[in-house]
VEXBAKE-591439 format. One record per residue (C-alpha): x, y, z; residue in three letters. Coordinates in steps of 0.05 Angstrom, whole numbers, always signed. Layout:
% VEXBAKE-591439
REC      c1      c2      c3  resn
REC       X       Y       Z   ala
...
***
This chain:
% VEXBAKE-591439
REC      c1      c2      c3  resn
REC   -1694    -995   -1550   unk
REC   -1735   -1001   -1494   unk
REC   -1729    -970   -1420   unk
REC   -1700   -1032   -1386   unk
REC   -1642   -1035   -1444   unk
REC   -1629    -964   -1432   unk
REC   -1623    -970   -1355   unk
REC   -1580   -1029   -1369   unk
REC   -1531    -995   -1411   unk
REC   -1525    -932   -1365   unk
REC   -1507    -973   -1313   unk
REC   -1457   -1008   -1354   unk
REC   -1424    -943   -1376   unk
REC   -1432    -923   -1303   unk
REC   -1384    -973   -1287   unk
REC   -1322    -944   -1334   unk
REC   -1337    -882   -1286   unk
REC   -1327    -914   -1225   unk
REC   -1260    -944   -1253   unk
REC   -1246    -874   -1271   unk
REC   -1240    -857   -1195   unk
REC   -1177    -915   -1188   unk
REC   -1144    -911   -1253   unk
REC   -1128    -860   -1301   unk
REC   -1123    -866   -1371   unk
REC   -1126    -938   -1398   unk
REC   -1197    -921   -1431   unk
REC   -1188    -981   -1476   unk
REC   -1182   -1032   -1430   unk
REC   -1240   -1003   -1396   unk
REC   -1280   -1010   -1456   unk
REC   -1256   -1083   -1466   unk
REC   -1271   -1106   -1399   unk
REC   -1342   -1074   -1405   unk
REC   -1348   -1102   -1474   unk
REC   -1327   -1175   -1455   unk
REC   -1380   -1174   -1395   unk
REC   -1428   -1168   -1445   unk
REC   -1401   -1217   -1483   unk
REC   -1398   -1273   -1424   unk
REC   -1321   -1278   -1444   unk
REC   -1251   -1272   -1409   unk
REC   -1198   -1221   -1412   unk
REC   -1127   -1221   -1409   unk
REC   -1095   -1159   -1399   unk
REC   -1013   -1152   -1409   unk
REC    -969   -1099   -1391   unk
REC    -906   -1086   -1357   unk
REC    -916   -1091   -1283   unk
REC    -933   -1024   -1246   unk
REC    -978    -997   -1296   unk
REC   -1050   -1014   -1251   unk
REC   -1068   -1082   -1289   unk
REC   -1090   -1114   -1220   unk
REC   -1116   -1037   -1202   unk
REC   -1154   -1038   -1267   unk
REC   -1192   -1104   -1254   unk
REC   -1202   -1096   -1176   unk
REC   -1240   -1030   -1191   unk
REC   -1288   -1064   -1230   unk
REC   -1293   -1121   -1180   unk
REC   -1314   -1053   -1140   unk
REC   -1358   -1028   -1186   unk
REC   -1406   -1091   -1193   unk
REC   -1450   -1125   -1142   unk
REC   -1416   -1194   -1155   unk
REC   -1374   -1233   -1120   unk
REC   -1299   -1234   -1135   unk
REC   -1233   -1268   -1109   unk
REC   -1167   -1264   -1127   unk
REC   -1113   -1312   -1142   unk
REC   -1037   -1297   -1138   unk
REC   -1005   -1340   -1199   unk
REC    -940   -1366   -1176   unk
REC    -888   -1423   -1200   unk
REC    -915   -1467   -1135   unk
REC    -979   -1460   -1142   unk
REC   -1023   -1520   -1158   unk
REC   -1088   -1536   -1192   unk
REC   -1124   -1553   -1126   unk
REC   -1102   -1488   -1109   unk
REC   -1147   -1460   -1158   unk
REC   -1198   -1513   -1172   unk
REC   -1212   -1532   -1098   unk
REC   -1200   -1606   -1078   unk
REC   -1234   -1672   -1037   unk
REC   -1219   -1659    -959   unk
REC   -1222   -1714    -910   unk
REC   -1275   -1707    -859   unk
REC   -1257   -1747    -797   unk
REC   -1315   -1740    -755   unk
REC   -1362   -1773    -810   unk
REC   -1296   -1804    -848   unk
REC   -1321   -1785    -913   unk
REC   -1286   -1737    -970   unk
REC   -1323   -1667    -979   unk
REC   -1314   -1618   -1034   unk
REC   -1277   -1552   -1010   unk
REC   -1295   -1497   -1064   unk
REC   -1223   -1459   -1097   unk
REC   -1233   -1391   -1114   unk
REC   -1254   -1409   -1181   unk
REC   -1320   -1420   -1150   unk
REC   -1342   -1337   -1162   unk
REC   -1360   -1294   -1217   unk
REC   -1304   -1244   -1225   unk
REC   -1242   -1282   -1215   unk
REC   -1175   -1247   -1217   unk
REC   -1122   -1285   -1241   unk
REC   -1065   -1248   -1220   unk
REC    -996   -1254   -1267   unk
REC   -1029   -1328   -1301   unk
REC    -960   -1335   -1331   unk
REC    -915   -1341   -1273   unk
REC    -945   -1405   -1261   unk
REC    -930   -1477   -1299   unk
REC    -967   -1497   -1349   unk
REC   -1005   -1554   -1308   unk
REC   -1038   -1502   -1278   unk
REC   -1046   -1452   -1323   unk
REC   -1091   -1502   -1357   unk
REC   -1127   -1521   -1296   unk
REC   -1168   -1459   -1313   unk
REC   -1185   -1478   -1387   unk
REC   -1256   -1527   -1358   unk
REC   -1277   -1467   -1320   unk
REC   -1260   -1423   -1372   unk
REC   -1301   -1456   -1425   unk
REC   -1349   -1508   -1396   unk
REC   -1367   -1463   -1333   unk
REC   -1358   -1514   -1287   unk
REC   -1298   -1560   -1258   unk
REC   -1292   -1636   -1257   unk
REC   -1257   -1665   -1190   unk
REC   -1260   -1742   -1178   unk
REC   -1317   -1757   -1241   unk
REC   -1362   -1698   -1209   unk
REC   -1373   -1636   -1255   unk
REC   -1395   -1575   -1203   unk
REC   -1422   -1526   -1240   unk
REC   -1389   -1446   -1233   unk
REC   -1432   -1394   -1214   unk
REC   -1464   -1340   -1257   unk
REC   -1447   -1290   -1280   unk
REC   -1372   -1322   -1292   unk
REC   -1309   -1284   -1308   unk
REC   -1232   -1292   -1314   unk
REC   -1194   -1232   -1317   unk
REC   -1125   -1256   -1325   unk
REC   -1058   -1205   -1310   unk
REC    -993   -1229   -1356   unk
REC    -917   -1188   -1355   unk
REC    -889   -1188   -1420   unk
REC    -869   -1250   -1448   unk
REC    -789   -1236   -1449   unk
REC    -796   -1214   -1373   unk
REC    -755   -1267   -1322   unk
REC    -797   -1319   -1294   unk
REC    -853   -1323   -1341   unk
REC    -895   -1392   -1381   unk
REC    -910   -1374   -1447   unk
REC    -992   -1389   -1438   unk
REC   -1010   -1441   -1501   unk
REC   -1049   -1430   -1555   unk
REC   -1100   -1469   -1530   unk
REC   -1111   -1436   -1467   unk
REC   -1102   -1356   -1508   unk
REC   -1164   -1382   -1552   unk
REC   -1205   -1386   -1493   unk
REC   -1200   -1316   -1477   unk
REC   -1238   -1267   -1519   unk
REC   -1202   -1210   -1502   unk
REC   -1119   -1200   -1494   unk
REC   -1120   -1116   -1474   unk
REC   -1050   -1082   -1476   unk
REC   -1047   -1039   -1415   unk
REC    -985    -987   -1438   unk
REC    -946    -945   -1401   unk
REC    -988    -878   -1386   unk
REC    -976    -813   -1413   unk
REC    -940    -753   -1388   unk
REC   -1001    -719   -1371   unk
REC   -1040    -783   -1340   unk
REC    -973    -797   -1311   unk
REC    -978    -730   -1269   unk
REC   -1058    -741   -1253   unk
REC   -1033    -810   -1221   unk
REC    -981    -772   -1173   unk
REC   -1024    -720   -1160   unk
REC   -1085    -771   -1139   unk
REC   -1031    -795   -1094   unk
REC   -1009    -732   -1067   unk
REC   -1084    -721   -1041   unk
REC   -1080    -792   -1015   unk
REC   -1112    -833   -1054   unk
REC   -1098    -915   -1023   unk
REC   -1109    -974   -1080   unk
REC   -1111   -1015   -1024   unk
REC   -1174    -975   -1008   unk
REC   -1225    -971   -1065   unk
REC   -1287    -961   -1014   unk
REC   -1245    -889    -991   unk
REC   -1243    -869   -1065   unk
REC   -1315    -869   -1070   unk
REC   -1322    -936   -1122   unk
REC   -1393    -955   -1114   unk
REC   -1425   -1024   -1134   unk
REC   -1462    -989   -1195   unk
REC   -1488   -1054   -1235   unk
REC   -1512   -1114   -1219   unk
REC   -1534   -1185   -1254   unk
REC   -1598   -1157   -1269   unk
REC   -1567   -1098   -1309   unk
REC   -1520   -1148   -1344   unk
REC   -1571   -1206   -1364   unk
REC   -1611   -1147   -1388   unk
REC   -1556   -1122   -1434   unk
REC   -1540   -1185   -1456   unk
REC   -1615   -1196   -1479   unk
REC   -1609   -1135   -1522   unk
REC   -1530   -1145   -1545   unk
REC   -1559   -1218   -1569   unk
REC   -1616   -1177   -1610   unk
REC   -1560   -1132   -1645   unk
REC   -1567   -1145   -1714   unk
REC   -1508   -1180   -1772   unk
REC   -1527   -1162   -1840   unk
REC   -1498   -1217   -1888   unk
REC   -1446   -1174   -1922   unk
REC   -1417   -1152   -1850   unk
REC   -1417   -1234   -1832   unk
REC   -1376   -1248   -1894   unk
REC   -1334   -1193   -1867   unk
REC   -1315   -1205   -1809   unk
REC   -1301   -1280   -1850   unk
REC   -1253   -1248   -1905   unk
REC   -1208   -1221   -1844   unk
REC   -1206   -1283   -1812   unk
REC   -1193   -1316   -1866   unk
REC   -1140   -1270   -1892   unk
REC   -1101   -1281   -1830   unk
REC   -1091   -1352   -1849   unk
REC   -1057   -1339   -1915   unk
REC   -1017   -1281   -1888   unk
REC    -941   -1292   -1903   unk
REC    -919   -1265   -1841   unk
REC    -963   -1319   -1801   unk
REC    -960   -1391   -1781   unk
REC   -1025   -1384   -1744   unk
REC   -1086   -1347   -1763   unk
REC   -1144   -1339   -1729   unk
REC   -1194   -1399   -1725   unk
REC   -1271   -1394   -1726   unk
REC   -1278   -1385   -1662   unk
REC   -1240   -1326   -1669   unk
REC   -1280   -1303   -1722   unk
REC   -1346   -1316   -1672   unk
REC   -1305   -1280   -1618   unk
REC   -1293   -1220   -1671   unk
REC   -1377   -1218   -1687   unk
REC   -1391   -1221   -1615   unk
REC   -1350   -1160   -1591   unk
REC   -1372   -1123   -1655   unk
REC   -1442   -1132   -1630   unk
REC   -1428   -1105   -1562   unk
REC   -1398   -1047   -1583   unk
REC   -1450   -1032   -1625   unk
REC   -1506   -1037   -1576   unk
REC   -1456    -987   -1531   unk
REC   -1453    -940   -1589   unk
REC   -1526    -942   -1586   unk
REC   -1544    -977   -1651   unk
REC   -1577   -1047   -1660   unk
REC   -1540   -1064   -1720   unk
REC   -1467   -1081   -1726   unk
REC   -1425   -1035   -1785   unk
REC   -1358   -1045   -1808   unk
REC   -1321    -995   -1762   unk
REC   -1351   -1035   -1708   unk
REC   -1312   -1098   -1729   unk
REC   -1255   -1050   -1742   unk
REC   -1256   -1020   -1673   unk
REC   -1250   -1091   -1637   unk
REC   -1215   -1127   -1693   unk
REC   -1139   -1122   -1648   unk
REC   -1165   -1135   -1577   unk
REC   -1202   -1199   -1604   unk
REC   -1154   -1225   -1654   unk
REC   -1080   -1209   -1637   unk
REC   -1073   -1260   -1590   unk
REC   -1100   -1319   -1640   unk
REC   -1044   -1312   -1689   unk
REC    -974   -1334   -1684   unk
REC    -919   -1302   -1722   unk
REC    -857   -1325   -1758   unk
REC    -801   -1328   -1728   unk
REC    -762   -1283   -1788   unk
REC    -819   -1242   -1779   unk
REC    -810   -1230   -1708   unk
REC    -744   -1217   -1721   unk
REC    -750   -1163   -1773   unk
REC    -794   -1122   -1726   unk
REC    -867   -1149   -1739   unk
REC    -924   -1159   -1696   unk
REC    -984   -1186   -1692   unk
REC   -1022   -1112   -1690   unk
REC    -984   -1092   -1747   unk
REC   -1000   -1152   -1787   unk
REC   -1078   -1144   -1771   unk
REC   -1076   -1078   -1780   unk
REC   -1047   -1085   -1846   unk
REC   -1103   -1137   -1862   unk
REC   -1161   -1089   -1839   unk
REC   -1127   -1035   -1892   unk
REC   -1125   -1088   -1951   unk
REC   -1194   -1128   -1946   unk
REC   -1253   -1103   -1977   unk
REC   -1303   -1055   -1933   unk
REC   -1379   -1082   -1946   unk
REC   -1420   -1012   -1978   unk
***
């Protein structure tokens, strides 16, 4: 490990301090958002509204020297909205390009399922080809690039079921649950002092990484290495997935790349450059529960996709 990985990954633990001065609790989806910047993938995070999703992912907007809008998802919203469009200029009557606030690295796609379909997927270019196509011309997104998508519950009024398509795209789908008792009382108490959301600057969130610090990381996440047995692995619980009972969609190989991806990154956090079962383990539900699809008589009887994976990780064979 050499000095310029270590500075890298202090600074990218730094930044799951400096969300520690906004949010309390929600260590997980800290984690996921840290691991998926490594990975140069998106995250959706779902939970029921009020529990600091947008909080969560404007804090880390804080917390990096990038740039970073935010878009409100709502059922008028179009995909020019988001994409940016052709604008008539009339003093040299020619059409111009006017950037949407895709055009950033860190963009916050506030509650993506309150908006139709049409453009829901008006993300999915920019999502996985890094740029966006208007009129024939592909403009390329800048980097560092990032969606972190907010979702309410899928039985909540006023929400569009995103597509499987469009979930695939995204490595990460974080459930951000109600807090507990005690974090509950550390949020009112914040409050009580006077901490503002609206004012990360007055809670003291620094910009504490930068794109330096995560191409660096990413040089040594991509040197992490995959023994052969922990490959086949990661395969046999993919694959498993497909054949489950409870299951009409399992997880495709690009889940399974998605699954060997966040494995590595959380092993290069924990310090290692080699990736080991309980590292697969560890990121296994983030990175898979949103590529399956249940039964409907399983939904019914009470089962989820968790449980199912979780029930998967307990039955396939752990490489020695």
């Amino acid at each position: 490990m050499t000095a310029t990985t270590d500075s890298a990954r202090s600074s990218l633990e730094a930044i799951r301090t400096e969300i520690g001065k906004a949010v309390v609790g929600q260590d997980p989806a800290v984690t996921g958002l840290v691991v998926a910047l490594l990975c140069r993938g998106h995250v959706l995070l779902e939970g029921v509204p009020g529990v600091a999703k947008t909080l969560l992912v404007r804090a880390l907007a804080a917390s990096l020297e990038l740039d970073t809008k935010r878009v409100q998802f709502t059922p008028d919203l179009m995909p020019s909205d988001v994409t940016g469009s052709l604008v008539y200029d009339a003093r040299t009557a020619e059409f111009s390009f006017q950037n949407g606030p895709v055009f950033t690295n860190l963009l916050l796609a506030d509650e993506i399922n309150r908006t139709p379909p049409k453009t829901q997927s008006s993300l999915l270019e920019a999502m996985e080809e890094r740029q966006v196509t208007v009129d024939g011309t592909p403009r390329a997104l800048p980097e560092p690039f990032l969606v972190a998508a907010t979702m309410n519950p899928v039985e909540y009024e006023g929400t569009y079921p995103l597509p499987e398509a469009q979930l695939d795209r995204f490595l990460l789908k974080l459930t951000v649950p109600l807090p507990s008792r005690a974090d509950e009382i550390g949020v009112l108490t914040r409050h009580a002092a006077g901490f503002n959301p609206r004012d990360l600057h007055a809670a003291g969130i620094r910009p504490v990484a930068g794109p330096a610090d995560l191409a660096a990381a990413r040089d040594a996440v991509a040197n992490v290495s995959v023994s052969p047995e922990i490959a086949g692995y990661v395969v046999d619980i993919c694959r498993a997935t497909r054949e489950s009972p409870s299951l009409t969609l399992g997880v495709s190989p690009r889940g399974a790349t998605a699954l060997l991806a966040t494995a590595r990154a959380w092993a290069w956090l924990s310090e290692r450059d080699y990736v080991t079962p309980d590292d697969v383990k560890a990121l296994a539900l983030p990175t898979l529960r949103h590529r399956v699809q249940l039964r409907p008589e399983a939904e019914m009887e009470g089962v989820t996709s968790d449980s199912v994976i979780s029930a998967i990780l307990s039955h396939v064979p752990v490489p020695r």
